[in-house]
The first five atom37 places (N, CA, C, CB, O) and aatype in JSON, in Angstrom:
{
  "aatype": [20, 20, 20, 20, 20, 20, 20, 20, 20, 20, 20, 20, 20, 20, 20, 20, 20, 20, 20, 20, 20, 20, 20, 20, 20, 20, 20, 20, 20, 20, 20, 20, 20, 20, 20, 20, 20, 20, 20, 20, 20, 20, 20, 20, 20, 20, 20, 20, 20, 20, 20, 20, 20, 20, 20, 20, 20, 20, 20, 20, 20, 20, 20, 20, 20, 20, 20, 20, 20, 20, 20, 20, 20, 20, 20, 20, 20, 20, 20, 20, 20, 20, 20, 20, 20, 20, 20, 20, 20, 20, 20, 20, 20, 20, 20, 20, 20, 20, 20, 20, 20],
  "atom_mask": [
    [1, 1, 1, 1, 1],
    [1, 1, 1, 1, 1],
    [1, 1, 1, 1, 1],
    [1, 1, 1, 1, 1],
    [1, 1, 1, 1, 1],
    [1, 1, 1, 1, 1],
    [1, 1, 1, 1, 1],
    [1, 1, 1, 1, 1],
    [1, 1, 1, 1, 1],
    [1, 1, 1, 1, 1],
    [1, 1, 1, 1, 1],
    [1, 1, 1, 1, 1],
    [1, 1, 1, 1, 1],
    [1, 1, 1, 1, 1],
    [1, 1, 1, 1, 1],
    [1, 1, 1, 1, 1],
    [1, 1, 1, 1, 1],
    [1, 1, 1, 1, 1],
    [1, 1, 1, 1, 1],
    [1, 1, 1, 1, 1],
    [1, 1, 1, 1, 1],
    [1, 1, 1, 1, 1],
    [1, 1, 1, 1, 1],
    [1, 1, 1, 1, 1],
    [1, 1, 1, 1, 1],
    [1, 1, 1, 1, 1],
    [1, 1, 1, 1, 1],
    [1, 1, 1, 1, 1],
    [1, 1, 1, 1, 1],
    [1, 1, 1, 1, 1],
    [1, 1, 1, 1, 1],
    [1, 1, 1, 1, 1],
    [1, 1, 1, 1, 1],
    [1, 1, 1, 1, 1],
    [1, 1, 1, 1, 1],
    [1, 1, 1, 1, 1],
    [1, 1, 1, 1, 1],
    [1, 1, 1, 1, 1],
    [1, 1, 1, 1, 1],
    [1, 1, 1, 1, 1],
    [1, 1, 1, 1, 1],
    [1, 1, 1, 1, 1],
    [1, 1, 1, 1, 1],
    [1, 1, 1, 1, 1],
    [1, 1, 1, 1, 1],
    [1, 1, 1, 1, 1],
    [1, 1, 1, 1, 1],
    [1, 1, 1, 1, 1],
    [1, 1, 1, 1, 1],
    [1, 1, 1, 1, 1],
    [1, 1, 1, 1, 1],
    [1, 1, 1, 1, 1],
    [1, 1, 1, 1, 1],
    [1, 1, 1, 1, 1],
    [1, 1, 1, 1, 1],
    [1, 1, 1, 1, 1],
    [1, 1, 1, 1, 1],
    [1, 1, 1, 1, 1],
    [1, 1, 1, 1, 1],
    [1, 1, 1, 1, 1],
    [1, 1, 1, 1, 1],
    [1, 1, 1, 1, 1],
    [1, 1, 1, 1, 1],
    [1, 1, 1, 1, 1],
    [1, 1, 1, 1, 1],
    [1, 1, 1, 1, 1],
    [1, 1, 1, 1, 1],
    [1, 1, 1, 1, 1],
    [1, 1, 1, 1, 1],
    [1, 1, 1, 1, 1],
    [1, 1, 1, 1, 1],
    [1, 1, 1, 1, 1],
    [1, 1, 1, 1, 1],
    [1, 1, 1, 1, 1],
    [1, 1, 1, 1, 1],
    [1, 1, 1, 1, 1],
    [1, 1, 1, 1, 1],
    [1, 1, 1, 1, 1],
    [1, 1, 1, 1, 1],
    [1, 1, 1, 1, 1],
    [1, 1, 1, 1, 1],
    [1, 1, 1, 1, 1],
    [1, 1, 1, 1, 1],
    [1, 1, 1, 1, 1],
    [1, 1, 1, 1, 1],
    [1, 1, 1, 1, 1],
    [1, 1, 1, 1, 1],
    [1, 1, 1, 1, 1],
    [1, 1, 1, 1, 1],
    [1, 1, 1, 1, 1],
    [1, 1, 1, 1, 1],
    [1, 1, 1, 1, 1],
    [1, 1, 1, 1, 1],
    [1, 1, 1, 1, 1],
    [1, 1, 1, 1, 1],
    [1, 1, 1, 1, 1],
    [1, 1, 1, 1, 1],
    [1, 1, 1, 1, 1],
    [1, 1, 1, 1, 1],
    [1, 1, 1, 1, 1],
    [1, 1, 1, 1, 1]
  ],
  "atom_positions": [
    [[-8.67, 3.16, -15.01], [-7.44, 3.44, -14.31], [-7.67, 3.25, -12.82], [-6.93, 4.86, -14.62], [-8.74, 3.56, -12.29]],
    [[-6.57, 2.69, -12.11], [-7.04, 2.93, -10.88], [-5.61, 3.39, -10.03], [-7.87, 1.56, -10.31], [-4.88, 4.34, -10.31]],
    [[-5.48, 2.51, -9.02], [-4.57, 3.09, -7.75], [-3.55, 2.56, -7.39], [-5.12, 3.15, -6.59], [-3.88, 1.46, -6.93]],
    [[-2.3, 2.72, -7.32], [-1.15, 1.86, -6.53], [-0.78, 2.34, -5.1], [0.23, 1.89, -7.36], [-0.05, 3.28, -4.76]],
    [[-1.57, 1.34, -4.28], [-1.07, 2.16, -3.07], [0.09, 2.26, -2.43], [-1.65, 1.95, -2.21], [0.53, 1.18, -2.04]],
    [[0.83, 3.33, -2.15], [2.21, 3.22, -1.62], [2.68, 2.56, -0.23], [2.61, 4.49, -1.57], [1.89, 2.52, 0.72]],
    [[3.73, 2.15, -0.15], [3.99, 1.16, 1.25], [3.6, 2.18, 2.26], [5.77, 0.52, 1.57], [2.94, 1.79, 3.23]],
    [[4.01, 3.73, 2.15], [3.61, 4.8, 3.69], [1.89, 4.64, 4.08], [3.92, 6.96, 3.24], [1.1, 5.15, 4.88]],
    [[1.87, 3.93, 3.35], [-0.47, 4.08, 3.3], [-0.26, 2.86, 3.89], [-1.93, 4.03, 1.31], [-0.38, 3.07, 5.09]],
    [[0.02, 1.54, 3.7], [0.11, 0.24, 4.2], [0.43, 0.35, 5.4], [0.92, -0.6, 3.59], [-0.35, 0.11, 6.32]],
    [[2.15, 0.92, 5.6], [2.8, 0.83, 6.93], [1.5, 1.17, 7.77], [4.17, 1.94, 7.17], [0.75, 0.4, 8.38]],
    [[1.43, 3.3, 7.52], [0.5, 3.4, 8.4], [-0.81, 2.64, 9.17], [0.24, 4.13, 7.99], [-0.82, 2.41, 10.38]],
    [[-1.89, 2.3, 8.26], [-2.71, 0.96, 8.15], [-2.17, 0.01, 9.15], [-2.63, 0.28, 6.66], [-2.95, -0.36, 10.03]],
    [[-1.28, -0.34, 9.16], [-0.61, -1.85, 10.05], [-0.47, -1.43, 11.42], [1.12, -2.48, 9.53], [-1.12, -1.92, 12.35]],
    [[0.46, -0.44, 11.52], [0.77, 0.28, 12.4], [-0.93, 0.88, 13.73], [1.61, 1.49, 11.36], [-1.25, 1.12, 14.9]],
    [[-1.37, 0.81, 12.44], [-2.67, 1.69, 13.31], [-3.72, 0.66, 13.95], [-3.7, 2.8, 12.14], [-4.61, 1.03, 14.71]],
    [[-3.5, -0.87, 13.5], [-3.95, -1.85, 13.98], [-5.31, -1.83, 12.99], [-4.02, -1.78, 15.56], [-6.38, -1.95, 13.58]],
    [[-5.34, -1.73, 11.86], [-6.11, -1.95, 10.77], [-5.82, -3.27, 10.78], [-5.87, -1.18, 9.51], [-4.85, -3.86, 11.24]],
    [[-7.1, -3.77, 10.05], [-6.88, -5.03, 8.95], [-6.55, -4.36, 8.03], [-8.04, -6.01, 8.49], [-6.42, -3.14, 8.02]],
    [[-6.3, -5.51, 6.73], [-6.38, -5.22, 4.87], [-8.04, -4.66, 4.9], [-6.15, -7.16, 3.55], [-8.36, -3.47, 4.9]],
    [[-8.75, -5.52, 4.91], [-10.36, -5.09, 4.6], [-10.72, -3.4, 4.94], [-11.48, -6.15, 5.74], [-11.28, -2.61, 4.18]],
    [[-10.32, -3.2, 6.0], [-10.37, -1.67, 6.35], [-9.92, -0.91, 6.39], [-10.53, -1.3, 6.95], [-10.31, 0.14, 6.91]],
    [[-8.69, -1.16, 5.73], [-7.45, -0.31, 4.89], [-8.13, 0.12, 3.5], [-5.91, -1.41, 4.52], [-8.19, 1.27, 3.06]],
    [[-8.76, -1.34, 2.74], [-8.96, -0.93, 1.42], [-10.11, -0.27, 1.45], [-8.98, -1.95, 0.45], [-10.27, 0.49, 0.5]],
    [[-11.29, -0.31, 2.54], [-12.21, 0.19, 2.56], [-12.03, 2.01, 2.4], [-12.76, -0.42, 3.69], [-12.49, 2.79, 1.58]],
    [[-11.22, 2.17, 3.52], [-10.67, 3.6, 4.21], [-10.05, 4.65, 2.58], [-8.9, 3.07, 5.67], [-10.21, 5.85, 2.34]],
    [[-9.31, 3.54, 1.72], [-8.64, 3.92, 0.52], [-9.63, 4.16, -0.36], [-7.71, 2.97, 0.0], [-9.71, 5.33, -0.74]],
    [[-10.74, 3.04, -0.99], [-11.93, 3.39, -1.58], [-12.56, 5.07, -1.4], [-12.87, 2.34, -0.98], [-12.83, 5.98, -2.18]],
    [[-12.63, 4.86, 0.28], [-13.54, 6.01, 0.49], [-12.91, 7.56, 0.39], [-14.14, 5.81, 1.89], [-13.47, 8.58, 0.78]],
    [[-11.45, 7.46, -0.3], [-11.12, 8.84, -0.43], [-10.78, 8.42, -1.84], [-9.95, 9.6, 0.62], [-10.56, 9.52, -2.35]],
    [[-10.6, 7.5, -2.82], [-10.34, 7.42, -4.18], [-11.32, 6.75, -5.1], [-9.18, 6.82, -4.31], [-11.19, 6.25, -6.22]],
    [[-12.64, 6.93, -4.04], [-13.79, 6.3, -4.82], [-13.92, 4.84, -5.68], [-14.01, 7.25, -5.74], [-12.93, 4.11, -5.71]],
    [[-15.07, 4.47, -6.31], [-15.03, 3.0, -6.5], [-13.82, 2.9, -7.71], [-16.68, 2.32, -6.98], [-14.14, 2.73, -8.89]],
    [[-12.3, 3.03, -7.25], [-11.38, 2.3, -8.74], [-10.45, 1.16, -7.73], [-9.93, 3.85, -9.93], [-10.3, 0.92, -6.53]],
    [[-10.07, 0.75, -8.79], [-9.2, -0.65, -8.56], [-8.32, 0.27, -7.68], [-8.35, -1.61, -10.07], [-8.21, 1.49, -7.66]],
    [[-7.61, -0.9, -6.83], [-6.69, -0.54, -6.04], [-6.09, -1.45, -6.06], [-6.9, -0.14, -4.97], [-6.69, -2.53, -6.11]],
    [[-4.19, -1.43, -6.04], [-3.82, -2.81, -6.04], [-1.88, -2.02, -5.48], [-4.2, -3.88, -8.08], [-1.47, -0.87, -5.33]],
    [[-1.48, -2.85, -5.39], [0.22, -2.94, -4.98], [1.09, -2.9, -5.74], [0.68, -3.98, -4.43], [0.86, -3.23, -6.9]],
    [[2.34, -2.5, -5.37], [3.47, -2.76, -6.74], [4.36, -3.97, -5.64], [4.77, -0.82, -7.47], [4.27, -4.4, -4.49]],
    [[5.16, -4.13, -6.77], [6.04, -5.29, -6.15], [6.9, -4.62, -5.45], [6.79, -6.26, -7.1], [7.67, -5.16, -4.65]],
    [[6.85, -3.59, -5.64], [8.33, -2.84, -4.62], [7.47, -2.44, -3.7], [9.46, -1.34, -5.26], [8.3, -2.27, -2.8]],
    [[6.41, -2.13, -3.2], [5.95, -2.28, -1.99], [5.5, -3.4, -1.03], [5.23, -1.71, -2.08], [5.04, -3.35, 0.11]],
    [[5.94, -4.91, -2.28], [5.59, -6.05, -1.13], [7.28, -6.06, -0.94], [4.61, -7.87, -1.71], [7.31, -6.49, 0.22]],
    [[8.27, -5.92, -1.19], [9.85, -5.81, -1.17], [10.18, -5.13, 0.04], [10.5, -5.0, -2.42], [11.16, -5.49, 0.7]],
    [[9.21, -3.87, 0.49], [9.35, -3.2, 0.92], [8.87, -3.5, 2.68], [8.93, -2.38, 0.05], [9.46, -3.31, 3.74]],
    [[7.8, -3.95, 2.41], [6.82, -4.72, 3.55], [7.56, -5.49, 4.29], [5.69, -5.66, 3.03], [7.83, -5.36, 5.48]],
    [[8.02, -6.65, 3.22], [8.9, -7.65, 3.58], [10.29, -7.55, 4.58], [9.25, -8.04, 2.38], [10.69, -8.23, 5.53]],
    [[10.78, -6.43, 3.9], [12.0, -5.78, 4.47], [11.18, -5.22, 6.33], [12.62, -4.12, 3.07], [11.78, -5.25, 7.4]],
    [[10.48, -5.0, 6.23], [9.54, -4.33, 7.38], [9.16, -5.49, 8.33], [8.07, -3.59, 6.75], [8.63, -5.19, 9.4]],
    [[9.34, -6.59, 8.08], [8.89, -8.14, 8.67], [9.87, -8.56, 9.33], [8.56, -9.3, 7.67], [9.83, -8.86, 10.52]],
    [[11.04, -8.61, 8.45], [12.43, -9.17, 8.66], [12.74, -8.39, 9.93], [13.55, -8.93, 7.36], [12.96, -9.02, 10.97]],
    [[12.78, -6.87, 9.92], [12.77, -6.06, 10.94], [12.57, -5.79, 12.58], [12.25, -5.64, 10.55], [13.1, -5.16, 13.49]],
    [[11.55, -6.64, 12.35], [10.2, -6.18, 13.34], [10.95, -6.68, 14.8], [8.36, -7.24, 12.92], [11.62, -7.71, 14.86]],
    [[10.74, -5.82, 15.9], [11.59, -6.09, 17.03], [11.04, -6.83, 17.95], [12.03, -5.02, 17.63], [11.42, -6.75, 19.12]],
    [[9.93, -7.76, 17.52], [9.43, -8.61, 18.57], [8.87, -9.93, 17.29], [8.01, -7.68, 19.76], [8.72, -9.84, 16.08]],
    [[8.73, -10.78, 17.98], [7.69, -11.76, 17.33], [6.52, -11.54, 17.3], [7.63, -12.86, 17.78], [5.89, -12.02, 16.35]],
    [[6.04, -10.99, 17.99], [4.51, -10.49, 17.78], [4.3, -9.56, 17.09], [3.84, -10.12, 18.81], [3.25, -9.6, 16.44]],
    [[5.04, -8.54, 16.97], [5.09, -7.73, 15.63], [5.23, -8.27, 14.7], [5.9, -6.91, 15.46], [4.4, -7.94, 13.85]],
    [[6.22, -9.29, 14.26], [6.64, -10.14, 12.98], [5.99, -10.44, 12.98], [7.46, -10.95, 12.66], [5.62, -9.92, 11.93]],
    [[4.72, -11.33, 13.44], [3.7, -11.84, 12.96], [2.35, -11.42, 12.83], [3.7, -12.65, 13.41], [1.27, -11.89, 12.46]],
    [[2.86, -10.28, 13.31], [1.47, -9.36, 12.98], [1.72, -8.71, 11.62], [1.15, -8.02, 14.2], [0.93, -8.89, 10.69]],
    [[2.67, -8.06, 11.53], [3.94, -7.79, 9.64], [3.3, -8.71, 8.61], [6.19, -8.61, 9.7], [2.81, -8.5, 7.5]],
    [[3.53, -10.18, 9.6], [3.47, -11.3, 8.06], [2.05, -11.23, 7.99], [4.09, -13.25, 8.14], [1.7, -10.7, 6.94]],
    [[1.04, -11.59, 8.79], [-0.03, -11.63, 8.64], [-0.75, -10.42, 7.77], [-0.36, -11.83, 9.79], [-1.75, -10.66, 7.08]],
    [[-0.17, -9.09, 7.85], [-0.99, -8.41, 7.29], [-0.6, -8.47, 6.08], [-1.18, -7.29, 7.75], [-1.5, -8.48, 5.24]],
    [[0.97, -8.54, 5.52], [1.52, -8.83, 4.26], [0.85, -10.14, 3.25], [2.98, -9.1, 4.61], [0.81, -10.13, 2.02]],
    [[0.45, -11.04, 4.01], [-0.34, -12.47, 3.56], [-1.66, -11.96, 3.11], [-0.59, -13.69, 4.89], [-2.16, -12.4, 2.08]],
    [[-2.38, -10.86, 3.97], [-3.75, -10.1, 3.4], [-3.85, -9.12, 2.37], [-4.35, -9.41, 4.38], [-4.82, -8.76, 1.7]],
    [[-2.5, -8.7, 2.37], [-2.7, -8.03, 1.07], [-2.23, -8.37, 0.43], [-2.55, -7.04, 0.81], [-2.11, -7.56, -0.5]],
    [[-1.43, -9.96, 0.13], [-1.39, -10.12, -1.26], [-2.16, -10.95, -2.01], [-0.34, -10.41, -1.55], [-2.06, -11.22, -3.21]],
    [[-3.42, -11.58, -0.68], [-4.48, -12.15, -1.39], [-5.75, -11.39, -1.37], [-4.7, -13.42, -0.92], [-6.68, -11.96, -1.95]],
    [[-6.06, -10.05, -0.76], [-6.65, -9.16, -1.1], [-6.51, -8.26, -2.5], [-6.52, -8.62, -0.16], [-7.46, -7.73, -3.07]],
    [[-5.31, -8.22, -2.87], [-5.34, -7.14, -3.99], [-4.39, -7.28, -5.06], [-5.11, -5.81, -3.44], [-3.23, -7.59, -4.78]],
    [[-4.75, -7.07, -6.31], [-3.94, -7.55, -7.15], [-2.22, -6.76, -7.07], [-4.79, -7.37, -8.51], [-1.9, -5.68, -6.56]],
    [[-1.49, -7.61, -7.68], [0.35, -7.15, -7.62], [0.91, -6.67, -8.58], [1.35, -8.2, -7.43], [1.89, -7.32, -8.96]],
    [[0.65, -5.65, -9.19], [1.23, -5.23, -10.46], [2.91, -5.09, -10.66], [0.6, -3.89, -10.71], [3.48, -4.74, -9.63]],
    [[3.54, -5.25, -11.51], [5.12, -4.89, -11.49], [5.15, -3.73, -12.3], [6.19, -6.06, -12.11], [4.46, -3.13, -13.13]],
    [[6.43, -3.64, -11.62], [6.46, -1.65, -12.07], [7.45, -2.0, -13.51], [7.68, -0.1, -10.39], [8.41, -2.77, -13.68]],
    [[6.68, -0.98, -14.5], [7.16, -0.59, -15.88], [7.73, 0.88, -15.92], [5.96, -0.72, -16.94], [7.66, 1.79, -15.09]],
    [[8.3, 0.8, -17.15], [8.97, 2.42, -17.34], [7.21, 3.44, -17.1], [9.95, 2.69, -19.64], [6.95, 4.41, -16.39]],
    [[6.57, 2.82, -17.82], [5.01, 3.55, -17.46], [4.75, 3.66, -16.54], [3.89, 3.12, -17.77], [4.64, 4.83, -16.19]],
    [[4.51, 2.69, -15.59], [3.78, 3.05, -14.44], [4.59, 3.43, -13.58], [3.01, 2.14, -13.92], [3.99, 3.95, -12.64]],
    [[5.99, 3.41, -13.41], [6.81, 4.39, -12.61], [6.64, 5.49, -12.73], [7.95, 4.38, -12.72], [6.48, 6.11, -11.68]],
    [[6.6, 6.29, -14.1], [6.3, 7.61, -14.38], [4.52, 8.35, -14.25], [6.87, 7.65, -15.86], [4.21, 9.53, -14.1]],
    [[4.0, 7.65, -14.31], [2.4, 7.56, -14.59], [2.2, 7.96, -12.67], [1.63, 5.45, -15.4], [1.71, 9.0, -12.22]],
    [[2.69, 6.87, -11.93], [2.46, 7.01, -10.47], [3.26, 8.34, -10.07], [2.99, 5.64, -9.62], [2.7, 9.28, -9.51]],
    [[4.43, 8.32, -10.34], [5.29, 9.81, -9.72], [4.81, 11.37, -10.42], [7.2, 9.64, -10.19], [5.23, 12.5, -10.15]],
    [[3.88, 10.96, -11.3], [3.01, 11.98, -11.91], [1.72, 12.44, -11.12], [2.58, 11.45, -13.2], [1.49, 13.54, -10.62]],
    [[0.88, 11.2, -11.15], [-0.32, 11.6, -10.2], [0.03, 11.82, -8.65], [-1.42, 10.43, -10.26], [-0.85, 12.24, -7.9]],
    [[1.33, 11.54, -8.16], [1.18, 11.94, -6.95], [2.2, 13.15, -6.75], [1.35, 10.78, -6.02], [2.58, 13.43, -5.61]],
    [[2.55, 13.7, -7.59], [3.2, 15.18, -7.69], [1.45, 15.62, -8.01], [4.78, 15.55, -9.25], [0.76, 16.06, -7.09]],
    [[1.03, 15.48, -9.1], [-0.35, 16.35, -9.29], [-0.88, 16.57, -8.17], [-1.43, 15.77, -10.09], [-0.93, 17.68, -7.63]],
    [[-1.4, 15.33, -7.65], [-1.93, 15.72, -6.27], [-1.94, 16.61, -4.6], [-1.88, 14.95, -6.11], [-2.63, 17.19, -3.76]],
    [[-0.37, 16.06, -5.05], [0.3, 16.56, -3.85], [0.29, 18.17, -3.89], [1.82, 15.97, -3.77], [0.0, 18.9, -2.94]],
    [[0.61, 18.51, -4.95], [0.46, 19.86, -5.77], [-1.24, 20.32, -5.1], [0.56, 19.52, -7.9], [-1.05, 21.29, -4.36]],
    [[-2.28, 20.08, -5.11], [-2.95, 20.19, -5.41], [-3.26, 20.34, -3.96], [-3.29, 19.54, -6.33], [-4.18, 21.13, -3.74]],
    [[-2.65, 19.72, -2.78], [-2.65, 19.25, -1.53], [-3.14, 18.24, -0.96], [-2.98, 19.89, -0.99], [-3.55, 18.47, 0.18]],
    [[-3.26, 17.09, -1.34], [-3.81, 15.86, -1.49], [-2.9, 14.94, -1.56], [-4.57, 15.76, -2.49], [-2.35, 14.42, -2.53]],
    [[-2.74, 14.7, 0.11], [-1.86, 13.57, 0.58], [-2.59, 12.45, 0.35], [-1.43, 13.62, 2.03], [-3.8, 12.67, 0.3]],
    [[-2.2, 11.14, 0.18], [-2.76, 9.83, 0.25], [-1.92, 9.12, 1.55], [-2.57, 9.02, -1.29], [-2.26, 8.07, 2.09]],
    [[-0.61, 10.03, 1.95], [-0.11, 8.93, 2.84], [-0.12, 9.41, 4.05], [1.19, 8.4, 2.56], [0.25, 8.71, 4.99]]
  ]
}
């Protein structure tokens, strides 16, 4: 099993002047060695965040990092499962006090 990371973990990441590489690194090191990968509604989401962006240099800093993570990490599409499966482990967690974003 592993991880879908949510767009608030990405944004932040971008925002903070991360690469992908040290985003996924940073993610590893609090969810240990499992897969990590994206849903499509967080590249939807990204995207929407590109279109946005109030400068060109932001937009292309947006696209560029959006281009790294979708050849950094695999793209899963969301199922009745893994919609419920994800809004599960991150109520557990959160419960638990264990933000990821």
């Amino acid at each position: 099993m592993g991880f879908i990371l949510d767009s608030s973990v990405l944004i932040a990441a971008e925002r903070r002047g991360l690469t992908v590489r040290q985003m996924i690194a940073g993610s590893r090191a609090q969810l240990g060695d499992v897969e990590v990968g994206l849903s499509v509604v967080s590249l939807i989401e990204l995207a929407h965040g590109v279109a946005r962006a109030d400068s060109m240099t932001r937009k292309a800093n947006r696209e560029g990092f959006l281009r790294d993570l979708i050849t950094a990490l695999p793209i899963h599409p969301v199922s009745v499962s893994l919609a419920l499966r994800t809004g599960h482990l991150n109520g557990d967690l959160q419960s638990k006090g264990i933000h990821l974003a």
